[in-house]
C-alpha positions in Angstrom: -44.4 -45.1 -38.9 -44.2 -44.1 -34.9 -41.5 -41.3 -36.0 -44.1 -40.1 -38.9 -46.8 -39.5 -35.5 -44.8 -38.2 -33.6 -43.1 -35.8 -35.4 -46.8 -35.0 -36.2 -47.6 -34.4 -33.1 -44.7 -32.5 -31.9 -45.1 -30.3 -34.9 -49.2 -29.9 -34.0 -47.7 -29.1 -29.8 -45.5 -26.6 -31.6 -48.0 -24.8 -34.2 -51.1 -24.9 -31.1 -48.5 -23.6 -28.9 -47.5 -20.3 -31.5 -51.5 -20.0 -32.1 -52.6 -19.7 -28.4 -49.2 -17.0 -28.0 -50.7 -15.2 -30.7 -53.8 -14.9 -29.5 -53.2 -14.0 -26.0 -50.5 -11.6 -27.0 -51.7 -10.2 -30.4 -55.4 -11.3 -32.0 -57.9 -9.5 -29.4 -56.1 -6.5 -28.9 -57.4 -3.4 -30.8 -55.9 0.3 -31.0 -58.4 2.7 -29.2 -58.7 6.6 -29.5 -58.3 8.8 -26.7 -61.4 7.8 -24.4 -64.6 6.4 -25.9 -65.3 9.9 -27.1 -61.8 11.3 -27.5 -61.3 12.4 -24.0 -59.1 11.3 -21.0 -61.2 12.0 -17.8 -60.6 12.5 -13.9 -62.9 12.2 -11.2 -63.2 15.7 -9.9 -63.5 16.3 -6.0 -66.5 18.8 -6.4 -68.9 17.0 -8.8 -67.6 13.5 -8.2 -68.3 12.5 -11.7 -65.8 12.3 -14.5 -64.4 15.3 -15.9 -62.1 15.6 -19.6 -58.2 17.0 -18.6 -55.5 18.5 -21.2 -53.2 15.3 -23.0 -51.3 14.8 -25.7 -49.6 11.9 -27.4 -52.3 9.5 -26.4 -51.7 5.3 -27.2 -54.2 2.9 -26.1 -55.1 -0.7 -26.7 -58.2 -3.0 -25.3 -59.8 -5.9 -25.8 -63.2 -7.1 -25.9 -62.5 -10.2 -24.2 -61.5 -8.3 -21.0 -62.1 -5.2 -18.6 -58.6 -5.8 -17.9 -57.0 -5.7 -21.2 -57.4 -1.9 -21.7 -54.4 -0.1 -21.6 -53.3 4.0 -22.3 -50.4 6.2 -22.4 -50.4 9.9 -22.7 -48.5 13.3 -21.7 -50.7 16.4 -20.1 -49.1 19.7 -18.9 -51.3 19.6 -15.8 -49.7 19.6 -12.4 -49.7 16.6 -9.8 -50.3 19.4 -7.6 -53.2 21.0 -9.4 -54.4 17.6 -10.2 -54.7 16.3 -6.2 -56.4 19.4 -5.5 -58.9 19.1 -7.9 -59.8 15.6 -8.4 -59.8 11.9 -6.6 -56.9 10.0 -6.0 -57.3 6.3 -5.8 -55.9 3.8 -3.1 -53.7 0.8 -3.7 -53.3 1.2 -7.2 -51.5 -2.0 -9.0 -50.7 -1.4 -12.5 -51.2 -4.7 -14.7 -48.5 -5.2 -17.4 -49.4 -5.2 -20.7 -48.2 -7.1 -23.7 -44.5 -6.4 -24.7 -44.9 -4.6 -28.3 -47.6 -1.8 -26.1 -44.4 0.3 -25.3 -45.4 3.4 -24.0 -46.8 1.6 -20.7 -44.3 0.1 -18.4 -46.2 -1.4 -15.3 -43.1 -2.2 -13.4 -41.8 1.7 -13.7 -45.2 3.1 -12.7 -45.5 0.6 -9.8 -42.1 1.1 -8.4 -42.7 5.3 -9.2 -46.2 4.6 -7.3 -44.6 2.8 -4.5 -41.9 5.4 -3.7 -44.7 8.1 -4.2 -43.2 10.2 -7.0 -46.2 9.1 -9.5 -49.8 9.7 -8.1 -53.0 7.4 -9.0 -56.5 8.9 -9.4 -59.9 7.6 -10.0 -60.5 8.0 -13.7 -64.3 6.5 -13.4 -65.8 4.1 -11.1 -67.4 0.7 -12.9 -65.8 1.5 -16.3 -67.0 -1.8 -16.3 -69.2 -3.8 -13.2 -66.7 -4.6 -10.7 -64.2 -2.6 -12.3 -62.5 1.1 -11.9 -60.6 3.1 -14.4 -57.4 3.9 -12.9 -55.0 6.9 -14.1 -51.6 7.2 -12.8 -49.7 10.4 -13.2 -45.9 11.3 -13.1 -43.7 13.9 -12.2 -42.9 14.8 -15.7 -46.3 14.4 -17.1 -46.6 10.9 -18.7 -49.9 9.4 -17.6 -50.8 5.4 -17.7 -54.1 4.3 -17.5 -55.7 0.5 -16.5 -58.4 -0.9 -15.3 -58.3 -2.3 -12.0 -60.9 -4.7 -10.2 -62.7 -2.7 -7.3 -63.9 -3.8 -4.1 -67.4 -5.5 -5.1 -65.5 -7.1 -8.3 -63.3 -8.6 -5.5 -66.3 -10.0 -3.8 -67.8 -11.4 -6.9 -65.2 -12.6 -9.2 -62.4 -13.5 -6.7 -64.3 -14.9 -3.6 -67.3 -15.9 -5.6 -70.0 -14.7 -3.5 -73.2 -12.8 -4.3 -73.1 -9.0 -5.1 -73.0 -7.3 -1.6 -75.5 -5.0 -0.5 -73.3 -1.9 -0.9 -72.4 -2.7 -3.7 -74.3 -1.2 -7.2 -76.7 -4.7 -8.7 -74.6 -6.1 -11.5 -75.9 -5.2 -15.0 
């Protein structure tokens, strides 16, 4: 009988342990077009609001569980010249991996590109999500990665656990 239970329980460990992989990994994810409306979009220096730029080949995945979940890929013919004249690049920009079968996004290669300054990051919109930015990163030869990446007043909130600062925009 005590080798019936706990073969039963090492079989329950083992099925609990495949069913929380899966869902981490695979269940909450969902394939997303290009943008909520089909467009990638820049923050432009003039305007200082989101503005659409050329792509291509655009992959992306999110989750509604998460601001942090969403992932892209694309290609787009614009410079990183043009694009640094034109629009806002973003500071201390840290990629988050994504799950393994996403593979058109490899965090590791655009941190270590973004780190050694051949791949440029630019503000794709501030509070995507409360507390949350919409980074884009761009390479030399045109693949793009996009994340979301917790801001300064997301810090303050969801890391330290204090109020919403003054500067910051009230929380929705």
């Amino acid at each position: 009988m005590g080798k019936f239970l706990a073969g039963s329980i090492l079989v329950c460990a083992i099925a609990a342990g495949i069913l929380m992989y899966y869902l981490q990994v695979y269940a909450f994810y969902d394939e997303i077009p290009a943008g909520a409306d089909g467009r990638v979009e820049v923050v432009s220096l003039a305007t200082d609001l989101p503005e659409e730029i050329i792509f291509e080949d655009f992959e992306g995945i999110d989750s509604d569980s998460s601001p942090l979940r969403y992932r892209a890929c694309f290609t787009t013919p614009q410079s990183q010249a043009m694009m640094t004249e034109t629009y806002v690049t973003f500071e201390d920009a840290t990629p988050l991996t994504a799950p393994a079968w996403f593979d058109c996004y490899d965090a590791v290669e655009v941190g270590e590109a973004l780190e050694r300054g051949e791949a440029i990051a630019f503000l794709g919109q501030k509070d995507i999500h409360w507390g949350f930015d919409r980074v884009i990163a761009i390479m030399p030869d045109g693949r793009g990665f996009v994340w979301h990446q917790m801001n300064a007043c997301g810090k303050e909130v969801f890391e330290d656990g204090r109020p919403v600062p003054d500067h910051c925009p009230s929380r929705p």
